[in-house]
Every structure is written in structure tokens, then in C-alpha cells.
DOTORMAR-627855 format. One record per atom (N, C-alpha, C, O): x, y, z. Coordinates in steps of 0.2 Angstrom, whole numbers, plus 5000, padded with zeros to 4 digits. Layout:
REM DOTORMAR-627855
     c1     c2     c3
      X      Y      Z
...
***
This chain:
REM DOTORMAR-627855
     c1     c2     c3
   5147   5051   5001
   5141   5050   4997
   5135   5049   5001
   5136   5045   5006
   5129   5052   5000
   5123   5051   5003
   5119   5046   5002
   5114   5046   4999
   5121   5038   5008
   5118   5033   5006
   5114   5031   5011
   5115   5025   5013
   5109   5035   5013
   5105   5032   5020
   5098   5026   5016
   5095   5023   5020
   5097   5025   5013
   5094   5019   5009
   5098   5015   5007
   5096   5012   5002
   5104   5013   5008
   5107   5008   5005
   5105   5002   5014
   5108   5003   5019
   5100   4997   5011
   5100   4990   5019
   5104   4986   5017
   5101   4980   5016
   5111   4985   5016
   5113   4978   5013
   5114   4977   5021
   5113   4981   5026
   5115   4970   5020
   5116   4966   5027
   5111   4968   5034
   5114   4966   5039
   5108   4969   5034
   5101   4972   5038
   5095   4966   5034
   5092   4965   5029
   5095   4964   5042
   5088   4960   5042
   5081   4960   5044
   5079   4962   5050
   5077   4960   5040
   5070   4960   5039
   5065   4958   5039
   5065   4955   5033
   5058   4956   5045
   5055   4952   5043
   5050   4955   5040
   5050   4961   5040
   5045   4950   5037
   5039   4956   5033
   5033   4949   5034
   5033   4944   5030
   5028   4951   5040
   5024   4947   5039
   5016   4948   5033
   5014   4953   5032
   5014   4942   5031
   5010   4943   5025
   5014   4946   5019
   5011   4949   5015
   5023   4944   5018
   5026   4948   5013
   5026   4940   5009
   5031   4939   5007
   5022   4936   5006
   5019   4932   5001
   5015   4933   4997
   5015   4928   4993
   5012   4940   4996
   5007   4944   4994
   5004   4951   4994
   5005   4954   4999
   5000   4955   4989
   5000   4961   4990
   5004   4966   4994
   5010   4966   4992
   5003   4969   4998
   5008   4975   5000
   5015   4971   5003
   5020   4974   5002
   5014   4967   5005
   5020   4964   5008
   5024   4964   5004
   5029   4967   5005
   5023   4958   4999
   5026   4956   4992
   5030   4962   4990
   5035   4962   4988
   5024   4969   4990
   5028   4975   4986
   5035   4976   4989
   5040   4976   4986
   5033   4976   4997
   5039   4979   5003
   5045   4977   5002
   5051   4979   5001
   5043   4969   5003
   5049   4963   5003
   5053   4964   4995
   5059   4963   4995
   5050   4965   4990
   5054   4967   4986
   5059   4973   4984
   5064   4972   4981
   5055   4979   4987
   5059   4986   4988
   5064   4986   4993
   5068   4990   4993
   5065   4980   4998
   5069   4981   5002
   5074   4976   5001
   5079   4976   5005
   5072   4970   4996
   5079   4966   4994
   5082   4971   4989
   5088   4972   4990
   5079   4975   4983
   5083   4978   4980
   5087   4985   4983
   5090   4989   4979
   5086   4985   4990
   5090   4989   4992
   5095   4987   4995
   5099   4991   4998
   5094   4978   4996
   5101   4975   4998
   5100   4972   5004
   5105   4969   5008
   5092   4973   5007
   5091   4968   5014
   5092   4963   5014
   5096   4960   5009
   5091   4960   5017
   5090   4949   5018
   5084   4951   5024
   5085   4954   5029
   5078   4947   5019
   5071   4948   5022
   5069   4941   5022
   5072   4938   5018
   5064   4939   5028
   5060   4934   5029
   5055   4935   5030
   5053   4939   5034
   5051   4931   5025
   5044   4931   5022
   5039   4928   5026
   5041   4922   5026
   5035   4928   5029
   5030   4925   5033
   5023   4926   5029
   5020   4931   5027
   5020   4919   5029
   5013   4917   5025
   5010   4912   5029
   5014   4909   5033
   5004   4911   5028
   5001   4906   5033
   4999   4899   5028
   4997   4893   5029
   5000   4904   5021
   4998   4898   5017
   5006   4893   5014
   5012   4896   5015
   5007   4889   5013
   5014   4885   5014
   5015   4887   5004
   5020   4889   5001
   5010   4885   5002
   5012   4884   4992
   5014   4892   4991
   5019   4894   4989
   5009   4896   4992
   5009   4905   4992
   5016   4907   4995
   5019   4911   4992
   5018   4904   4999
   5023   4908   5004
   5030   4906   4998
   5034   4910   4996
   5030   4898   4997
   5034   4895   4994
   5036   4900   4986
   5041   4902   4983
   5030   4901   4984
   5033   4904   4978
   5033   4910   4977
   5035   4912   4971
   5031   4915   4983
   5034   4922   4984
   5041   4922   4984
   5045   4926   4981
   5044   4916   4987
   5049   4917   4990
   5055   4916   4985
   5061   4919   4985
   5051   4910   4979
   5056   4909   4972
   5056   4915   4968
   5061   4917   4965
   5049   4917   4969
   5049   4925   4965
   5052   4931   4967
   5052   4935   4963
   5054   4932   4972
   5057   4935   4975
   5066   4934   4974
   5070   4937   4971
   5067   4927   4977
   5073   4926   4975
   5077   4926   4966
   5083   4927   4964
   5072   4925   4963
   5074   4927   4956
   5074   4934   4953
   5077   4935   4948
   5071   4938   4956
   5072   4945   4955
   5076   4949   4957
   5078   4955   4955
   5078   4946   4964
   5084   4949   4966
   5091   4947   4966
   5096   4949   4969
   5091   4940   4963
   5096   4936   4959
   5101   4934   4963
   5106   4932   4961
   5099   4933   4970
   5100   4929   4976
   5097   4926   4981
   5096   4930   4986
   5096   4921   4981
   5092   4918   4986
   5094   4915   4992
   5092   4910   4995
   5100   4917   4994
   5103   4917   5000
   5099   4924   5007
   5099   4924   5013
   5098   4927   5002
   5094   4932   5003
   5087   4933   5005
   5084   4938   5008
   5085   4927   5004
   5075   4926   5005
   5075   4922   5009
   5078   4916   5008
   5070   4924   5014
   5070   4916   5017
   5062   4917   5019
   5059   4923   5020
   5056   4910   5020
   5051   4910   5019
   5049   4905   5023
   5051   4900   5022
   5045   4906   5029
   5042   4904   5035
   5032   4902   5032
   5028   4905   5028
   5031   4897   5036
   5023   4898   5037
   5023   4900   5045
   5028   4898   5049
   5015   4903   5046
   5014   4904   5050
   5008   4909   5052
   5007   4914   5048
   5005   4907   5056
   4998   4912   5059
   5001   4915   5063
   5005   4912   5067
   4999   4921   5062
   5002   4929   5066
   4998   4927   5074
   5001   4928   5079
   4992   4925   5074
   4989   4925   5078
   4990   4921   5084
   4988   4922   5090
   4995   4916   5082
   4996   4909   5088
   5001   4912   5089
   5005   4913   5084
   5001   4914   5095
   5008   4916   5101
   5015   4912   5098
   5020   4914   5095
   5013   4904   5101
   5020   4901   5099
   5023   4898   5093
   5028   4895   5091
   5017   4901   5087
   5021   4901   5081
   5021   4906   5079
   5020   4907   5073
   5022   4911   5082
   5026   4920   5082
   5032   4917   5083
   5036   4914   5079
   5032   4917   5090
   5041   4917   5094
   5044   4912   5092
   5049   4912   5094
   5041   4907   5087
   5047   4902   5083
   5049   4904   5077
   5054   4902   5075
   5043   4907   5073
   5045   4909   5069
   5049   4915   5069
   5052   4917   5064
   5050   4918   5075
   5055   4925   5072
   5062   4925   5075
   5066   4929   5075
   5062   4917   5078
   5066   4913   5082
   5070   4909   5075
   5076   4907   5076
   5067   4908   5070
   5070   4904   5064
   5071   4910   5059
   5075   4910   5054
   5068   4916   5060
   5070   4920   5056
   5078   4921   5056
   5082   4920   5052
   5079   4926   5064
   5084   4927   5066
   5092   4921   5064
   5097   4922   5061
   5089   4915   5067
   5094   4908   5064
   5095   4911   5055
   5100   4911   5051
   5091   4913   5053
   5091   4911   5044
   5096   4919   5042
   5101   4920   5038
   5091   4926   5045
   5096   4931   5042
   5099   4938   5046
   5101   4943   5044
   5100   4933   5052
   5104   4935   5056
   5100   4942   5060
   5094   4941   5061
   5103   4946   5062
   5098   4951   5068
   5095   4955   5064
   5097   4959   5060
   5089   4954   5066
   5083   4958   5063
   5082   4965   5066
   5080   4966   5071
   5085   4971   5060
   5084   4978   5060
   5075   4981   5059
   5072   4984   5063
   5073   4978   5054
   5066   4981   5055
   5062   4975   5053
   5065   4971   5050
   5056   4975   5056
   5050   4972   5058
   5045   4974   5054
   5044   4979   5056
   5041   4971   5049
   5033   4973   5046
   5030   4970   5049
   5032   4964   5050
   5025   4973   5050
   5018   4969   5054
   5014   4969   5050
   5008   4971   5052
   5014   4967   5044
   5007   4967   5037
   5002   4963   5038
   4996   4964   5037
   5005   4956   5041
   4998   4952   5041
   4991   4955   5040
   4990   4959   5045
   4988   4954   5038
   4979   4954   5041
   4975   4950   5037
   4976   4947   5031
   4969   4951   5041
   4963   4950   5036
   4956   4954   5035
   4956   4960   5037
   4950   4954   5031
   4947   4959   5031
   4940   4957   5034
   4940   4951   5037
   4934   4961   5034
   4928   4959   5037
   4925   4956   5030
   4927   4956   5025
   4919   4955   5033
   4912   4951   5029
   4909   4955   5027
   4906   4952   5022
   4907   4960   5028
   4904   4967   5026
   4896   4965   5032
   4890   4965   5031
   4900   4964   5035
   4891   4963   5040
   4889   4970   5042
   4893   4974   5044
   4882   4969   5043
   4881   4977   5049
   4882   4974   5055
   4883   4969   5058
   4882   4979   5058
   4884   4979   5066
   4878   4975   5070
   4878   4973   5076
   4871   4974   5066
   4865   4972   5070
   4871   4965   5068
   4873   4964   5073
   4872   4962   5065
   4871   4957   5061
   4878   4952   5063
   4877   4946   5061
   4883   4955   5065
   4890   4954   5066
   4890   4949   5071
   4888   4951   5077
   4891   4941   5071
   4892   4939   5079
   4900   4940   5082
   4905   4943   5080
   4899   4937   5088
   4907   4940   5090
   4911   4937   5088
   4916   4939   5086
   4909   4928   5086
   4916   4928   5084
   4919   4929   5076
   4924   4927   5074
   4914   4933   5072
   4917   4937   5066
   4920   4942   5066
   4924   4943   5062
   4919   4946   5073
   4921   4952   5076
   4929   4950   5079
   4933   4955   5079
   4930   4944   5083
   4935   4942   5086
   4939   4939   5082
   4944   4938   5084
   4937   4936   5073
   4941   4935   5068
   4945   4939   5066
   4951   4938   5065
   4943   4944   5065
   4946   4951   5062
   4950   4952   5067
   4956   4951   5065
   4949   4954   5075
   4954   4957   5080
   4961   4952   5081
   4966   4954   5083
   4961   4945   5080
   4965   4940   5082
   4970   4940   5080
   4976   4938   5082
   4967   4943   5073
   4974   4943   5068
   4977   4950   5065
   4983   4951   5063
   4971   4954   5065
   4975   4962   5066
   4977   4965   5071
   4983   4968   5070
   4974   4965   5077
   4976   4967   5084
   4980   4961   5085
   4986   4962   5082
   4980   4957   5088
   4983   4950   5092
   4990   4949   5089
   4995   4949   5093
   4989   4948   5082
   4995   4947   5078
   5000   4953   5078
   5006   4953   5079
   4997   4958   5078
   5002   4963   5076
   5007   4965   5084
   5013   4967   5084
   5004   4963   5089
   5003   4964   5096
   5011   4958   5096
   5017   4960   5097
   5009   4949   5094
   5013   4945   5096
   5021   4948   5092
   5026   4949   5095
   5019   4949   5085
   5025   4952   5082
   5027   4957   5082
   5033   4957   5082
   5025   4963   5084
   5029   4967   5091
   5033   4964   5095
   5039   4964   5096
   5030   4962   5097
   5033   4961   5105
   5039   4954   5103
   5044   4955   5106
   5039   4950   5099
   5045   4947   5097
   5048   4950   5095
   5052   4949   5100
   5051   4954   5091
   5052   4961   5089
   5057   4963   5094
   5063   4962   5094
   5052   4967   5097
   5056   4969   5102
   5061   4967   5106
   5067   4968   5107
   5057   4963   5108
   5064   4959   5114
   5069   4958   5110
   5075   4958   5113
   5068   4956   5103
   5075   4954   5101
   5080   4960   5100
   5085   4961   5103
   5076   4965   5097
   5081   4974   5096
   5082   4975   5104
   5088   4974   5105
   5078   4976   5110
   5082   4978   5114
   5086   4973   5118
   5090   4976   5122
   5087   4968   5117
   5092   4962   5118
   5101   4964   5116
   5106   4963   5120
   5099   4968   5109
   5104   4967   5107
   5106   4975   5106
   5112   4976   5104
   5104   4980   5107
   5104   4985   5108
   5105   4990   5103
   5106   4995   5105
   5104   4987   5097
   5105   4993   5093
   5100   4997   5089
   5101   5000   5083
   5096   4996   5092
   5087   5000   5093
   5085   4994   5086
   5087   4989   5085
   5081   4999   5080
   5078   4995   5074
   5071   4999   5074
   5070   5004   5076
   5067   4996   5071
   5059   4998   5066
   5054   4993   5065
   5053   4988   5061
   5050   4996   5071
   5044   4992   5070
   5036   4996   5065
   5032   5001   5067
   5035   4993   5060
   5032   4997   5056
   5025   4991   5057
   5025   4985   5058
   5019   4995   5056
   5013   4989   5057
   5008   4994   5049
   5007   5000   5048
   5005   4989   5047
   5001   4991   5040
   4993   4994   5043
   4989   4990   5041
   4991   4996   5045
   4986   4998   5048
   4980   4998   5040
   4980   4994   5036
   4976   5004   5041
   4969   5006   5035
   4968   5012   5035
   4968   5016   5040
   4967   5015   5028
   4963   5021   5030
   4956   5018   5035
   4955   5021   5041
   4954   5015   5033
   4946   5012   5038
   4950   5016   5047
   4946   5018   5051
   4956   5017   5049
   4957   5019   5055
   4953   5024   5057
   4950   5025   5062
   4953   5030   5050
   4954   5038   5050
   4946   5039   5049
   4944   5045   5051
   4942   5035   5044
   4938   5036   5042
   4931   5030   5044
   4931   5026   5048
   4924   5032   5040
   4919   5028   5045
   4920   5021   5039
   4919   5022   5033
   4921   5016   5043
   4920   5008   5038
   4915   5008   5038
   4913   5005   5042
   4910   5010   5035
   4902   5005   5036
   4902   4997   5031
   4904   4997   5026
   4898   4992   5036
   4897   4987   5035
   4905   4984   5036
   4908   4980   5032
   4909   4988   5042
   4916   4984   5040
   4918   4987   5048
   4923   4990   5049
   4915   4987   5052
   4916   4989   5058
   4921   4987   5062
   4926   4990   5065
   4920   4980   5063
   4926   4975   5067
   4931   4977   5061
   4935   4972   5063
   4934   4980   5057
   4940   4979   5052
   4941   4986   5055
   4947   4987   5056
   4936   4991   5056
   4939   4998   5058
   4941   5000   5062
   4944   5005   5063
   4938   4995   5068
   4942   4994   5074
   4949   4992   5075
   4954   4996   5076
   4949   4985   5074
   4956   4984   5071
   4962   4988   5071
   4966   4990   5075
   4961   4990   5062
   4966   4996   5061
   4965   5002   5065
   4971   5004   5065
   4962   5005   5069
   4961   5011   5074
   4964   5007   5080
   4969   5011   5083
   4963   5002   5082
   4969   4999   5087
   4975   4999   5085
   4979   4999   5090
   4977   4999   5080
   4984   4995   5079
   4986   5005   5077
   4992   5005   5077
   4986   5010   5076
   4985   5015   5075
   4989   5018   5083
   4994   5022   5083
   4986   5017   5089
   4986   5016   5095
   4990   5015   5098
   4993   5019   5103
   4991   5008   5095
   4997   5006   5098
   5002   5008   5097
   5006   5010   5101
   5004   5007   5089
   5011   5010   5087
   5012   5017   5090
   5018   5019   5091
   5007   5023   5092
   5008   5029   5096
   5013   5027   5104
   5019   5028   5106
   5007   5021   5107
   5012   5022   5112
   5018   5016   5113
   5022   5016   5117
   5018   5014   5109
   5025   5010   5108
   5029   5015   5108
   5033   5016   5112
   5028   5018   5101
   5034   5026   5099
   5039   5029   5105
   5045   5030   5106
   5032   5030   5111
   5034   5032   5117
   5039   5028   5120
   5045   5030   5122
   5033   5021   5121
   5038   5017   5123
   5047   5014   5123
   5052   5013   5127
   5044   5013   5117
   5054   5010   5116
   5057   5013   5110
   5059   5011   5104
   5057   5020   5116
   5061   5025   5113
   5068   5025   5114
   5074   5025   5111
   5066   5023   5123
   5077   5022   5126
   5079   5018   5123
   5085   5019   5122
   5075   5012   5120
   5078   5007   5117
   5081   5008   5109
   5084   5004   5105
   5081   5014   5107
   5081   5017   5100
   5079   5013   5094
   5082   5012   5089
   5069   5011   5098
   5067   5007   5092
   5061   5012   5091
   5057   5014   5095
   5062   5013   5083
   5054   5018   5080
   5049   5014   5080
   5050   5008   5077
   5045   5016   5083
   5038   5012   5076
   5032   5018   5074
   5031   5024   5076
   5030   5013   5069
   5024   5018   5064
   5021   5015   5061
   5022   5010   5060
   5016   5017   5059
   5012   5013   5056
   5011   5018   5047
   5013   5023   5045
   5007   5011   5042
   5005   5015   5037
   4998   5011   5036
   4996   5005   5037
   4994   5018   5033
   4989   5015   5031
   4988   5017   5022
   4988   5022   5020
   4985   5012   5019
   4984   5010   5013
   4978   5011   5010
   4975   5006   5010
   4975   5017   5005
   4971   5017   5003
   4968   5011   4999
   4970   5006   5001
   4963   5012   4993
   4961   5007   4987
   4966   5004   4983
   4968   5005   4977
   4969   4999   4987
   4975   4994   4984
   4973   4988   4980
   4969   4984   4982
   4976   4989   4974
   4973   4980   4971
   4976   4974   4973
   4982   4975   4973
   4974   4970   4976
   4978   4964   4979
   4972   4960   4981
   4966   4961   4981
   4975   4954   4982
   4968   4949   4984
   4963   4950   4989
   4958   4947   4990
   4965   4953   4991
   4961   4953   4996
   4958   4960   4995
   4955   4963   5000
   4957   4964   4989
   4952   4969   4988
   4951   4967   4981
   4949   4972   4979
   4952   4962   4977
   4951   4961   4969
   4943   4962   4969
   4941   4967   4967
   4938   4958   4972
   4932   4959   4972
   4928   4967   4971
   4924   4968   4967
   4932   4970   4975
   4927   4977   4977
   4932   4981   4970
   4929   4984   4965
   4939   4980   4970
   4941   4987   4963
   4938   4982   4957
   4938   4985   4952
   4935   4976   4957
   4932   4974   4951
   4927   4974   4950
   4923   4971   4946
   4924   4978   4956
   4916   4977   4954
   4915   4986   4951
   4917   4991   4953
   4910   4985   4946
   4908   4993   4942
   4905   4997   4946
   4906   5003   4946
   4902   4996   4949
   4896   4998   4953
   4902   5002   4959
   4904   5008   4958
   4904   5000   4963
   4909   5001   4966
   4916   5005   4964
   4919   5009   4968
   4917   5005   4959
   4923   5007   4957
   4920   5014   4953
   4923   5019   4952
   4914   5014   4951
   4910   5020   4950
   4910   5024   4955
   4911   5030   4955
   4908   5022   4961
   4906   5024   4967
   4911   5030   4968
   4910   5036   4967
   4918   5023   4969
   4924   5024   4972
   4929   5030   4968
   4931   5035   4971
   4930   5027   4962
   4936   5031   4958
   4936   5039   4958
   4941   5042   4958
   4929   5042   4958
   4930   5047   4955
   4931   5053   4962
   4931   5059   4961
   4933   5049   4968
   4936   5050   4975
   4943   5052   4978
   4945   5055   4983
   4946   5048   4972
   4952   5047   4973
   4956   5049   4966
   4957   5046   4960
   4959   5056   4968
   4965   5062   4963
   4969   5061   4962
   4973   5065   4961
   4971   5055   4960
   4976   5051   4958
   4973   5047   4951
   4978   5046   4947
   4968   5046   4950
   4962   5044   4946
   4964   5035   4945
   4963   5032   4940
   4966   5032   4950
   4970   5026   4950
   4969   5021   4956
   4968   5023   4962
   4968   5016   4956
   4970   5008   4961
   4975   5010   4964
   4980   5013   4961
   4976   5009   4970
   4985   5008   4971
   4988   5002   4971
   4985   4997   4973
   4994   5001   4969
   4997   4997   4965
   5003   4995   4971
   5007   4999   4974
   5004   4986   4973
   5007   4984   4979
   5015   4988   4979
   5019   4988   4983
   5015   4990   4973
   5024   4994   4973
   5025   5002   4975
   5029   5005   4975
   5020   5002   4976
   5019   5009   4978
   5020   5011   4985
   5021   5017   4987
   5021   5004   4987
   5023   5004   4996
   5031   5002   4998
   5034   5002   5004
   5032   5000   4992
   5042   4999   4992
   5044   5004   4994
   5047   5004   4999
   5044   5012   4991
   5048   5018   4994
   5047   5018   5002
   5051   5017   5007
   5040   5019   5004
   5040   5019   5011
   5041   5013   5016
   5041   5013   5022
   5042   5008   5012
   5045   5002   5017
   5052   5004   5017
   5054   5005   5023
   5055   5005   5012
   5064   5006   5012
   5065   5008   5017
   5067   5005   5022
   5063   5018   5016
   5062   5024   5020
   5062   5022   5029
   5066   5024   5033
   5057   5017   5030
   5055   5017   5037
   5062   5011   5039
   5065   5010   5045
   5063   5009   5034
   5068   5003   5038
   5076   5004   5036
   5080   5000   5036
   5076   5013   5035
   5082   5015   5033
   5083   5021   5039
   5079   5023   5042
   5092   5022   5039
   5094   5027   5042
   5092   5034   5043
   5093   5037   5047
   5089   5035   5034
   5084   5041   5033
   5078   5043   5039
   5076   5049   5040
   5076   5038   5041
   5069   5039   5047
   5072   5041   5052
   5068   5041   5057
   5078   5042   5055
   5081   5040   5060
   5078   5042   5068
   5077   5039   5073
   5075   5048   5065
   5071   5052   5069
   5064   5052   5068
   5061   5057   5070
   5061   5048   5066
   5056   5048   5064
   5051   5041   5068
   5053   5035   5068
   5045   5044   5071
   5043   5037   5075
   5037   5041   5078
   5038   5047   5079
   5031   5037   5079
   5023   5037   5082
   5020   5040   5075
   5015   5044   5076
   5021   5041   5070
   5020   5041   5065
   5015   5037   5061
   5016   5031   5061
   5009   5039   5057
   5006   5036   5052
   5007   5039   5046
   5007   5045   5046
   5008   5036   5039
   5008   5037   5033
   5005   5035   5030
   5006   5030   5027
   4998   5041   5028
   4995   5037   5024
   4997   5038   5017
   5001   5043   5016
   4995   5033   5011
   4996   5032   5006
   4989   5028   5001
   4988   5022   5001
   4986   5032   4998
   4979   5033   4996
   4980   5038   4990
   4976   5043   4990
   4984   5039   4987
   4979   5043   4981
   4979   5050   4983
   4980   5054   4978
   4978   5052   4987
   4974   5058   4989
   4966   5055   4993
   4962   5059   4994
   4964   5051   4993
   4958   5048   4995
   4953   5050   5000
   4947   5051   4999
   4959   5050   5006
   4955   5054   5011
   4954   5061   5013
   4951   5063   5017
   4958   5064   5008
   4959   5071   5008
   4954   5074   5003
   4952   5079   5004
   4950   5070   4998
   4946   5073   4994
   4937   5074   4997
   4933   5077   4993
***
């Protein structure tokens, strides 16, 4: 029988999996039988994904839930250090964390709002690789490092500059990583995310004005919805990808295509 999506026993972390896309991810990949560890920087948020989580998948030996800022080096490597202790050797890695910009113009942007955005998109996604890594080539039996990037990569951000860089960095990376730590037989890829409703975009799909702008852009005639990202989380953190690496996937609607 054809089961390349079955992850039982396969470990996964999913950083920013407390919320929005993550939350989707971590959910599509316990229901495929993973054991994922949740990382949030908030301790209440992180806490009660994890109860929500663990009641949906009707085991909570199965969830495990870290705080943690993506950004600080040494609460990377302990957290992915407590992950390991909790669900044993982590086959794939999500790099979801981030944050977004202020909508500054670029006259207007200081650096260090410019350097808020990179710390935790670029920086973060950088520390969590590269723990990542060492652990899969350690152990040799390659794994998936997937990172959430933006449409903002492919397209022009205005008033969202430092956010488009960002994502266009982390786009970058994941190419030459691909390269990288291929002899290792570790893929990575990235996905980028069109008009998703989640906290961190509730403002702009609830504003009229904006969603007037926006909707009649995207051929799907719809928001996207954090579960929308469970099949290609599965996908990339399954046997199915095998071959599959320096990759982006977007997923938007049709968005950018229109």
C-alpha cells in the first residue's frame, strides 16, 4: 500500500506552531501521526496551542510546547536541545516564526525597525537551521528543513520594505542550503503565503477599504485559511518530497498569478 504521508514516529519542530500557519501545520502533521514540538515566544499562547492540539489529536504524549525567541542564539540551541530530549530525533524542522513591518516608508523606517524585522525573520530562521542541521547531519539520516517565507519575496511590499527583504532573504537561503546539505540528505524549501487570516493579518483582511482593494485580486475569491498549509506541511515533511528541495511553494489563491 501507498503510504508516503503516513509521519508516525517522526519528529517535528514547528517554530511559531502556537498560532496561525503554524498552528495549521502542527495540526496536519499530528494527524498524520508525527510528534511535534511547538515553539512560541508567548508562554499563555504557546501553552494553550498545545492543550488544543493535544485534545484534537487525542494524545498529548505527542505535543510538546517550548517558549522561546527565534532570535537569541542560546535560546535556539536549548530549545531544540529540549525538543530532541522530549520527541526524540527531529526529522523535519519549520522555520515559521516571524514578525511583520509597521507599514513605514523607506524615508521614514529607522534601522532599528528595519533590524526588528531581519532579527527575527532572517536571524531566526538562520539559528533554527542551523540547529537543525547539525542535529540531522549528526545523525545521518538526512530530514526537512522548510522555512515560511512571503509572497512580499516575489512581489513589490510598498510601505513594508524591511518585511520584503526579509522574506527575499530567507528565499536565498533556503536555495543555497538545498545545495548545501544535499550529501547530508537534508531538503530544504521554502513556502510562501498569500492573504492569510491570522493575527498577525486580522487588521488589514478586516479592513473594507483594503479587502475591497485586495479580494477582487485573488481567483480563489477567498482569505486563506491557516489549514490550508497542513497538506504542504505533511508533503514536505513526508517520504513523498523525497526528491524535492531548493524549492518555493507558493500558496495564495492564485494571487500572484492574477
Amino acid at each position: 500500500m501507498y503510504q508516503p504521508f503516513d509521519l508516525s514516529g517522526r519528529g517535528v519542530v514547528v517554530t511559531g506552531g502556537n498560532g496561525g500557519i503554524g498552528l495549521g501545520m502542527a495540526r496536519a502533521l499530528l494527524a498524520s501521526g508525527a510528534k511535534v514540538s511547538i515553539w512560541g515566544n508567548r508562554a499563555e499562547k504557546t501553552e494553550a496551542a498545545r492543550a488544543q492540539l493535544a485534545a484534537e489529536c487525542g494524545d498529548a504524549s505527542r505535543v510538546h510546547a517550548l517558549v522561546c525567541d527565534v532570535g537569541d542564539e542560546a535560546q535556539v540551541d536549548i530549545a531544540f536541545a529540549q525538543s530532541v530530549a522530549a520527541i526524540g530525533n527531529v526529522h523535519a524542522c519549520f522555520a515559521n516564526a516571524g514578525v511583520s513591518g509597521k507599514g513605514n516608508m523607506v524615508m521614514d523606517m529607522t534601522l532599528d525597525e528595519f533590524r526588528r524585522v531581519q532579527r527575527i525573520n532572517v536571524e531566526g530562521v538562520f539559528l533554527t537551521f542551523r540547529a537543525a542541521a547539525r542535529h540531522m547531519a549528526a545523525h545521518g539520516q538526512g530530514g526537512s528543513l522548510v522555512a515560511t517565507a512571503s509572497t512580499a519575496a516575489v512581489e513589490g511590499a510598498a510601505r513594508n520594505s524591511h518585511y520584503g527583504a526579509s522574506k527575499g532573504a530567507v528565499t536565498a537561503f533556503v536555495r543555497a542550503l538545498a545545495v548545501e546539505l544535499a550529501r547530508h540528505k537534508i531538503r530544504v524549501n521554502s513556502i510562501l503565503p498569500g492573504w492569510i487570516v491570522t493575527e498577525m493579518t486580522e487588521k488589514s483582511v478586516g479592513n473594507d477599504k483594503f479587502a475591497g482593494a485586495v479580494m477582487p485580486r485573488i481567483p480563489a475569491r477567498r482569505w486563506g485559511e491557516i489549514d490550508d498549509f497542513g497538506g504542504i506541511a505533511v508533503y514536505l515533511a513526508s517520504n513523498a518530497a523525497a526528491y524535492t528541495t531548493g524549492e518555493q511553494f507558493i500558496i495564495d489563491g492564485g494571487y500572484t498569478k492574477f
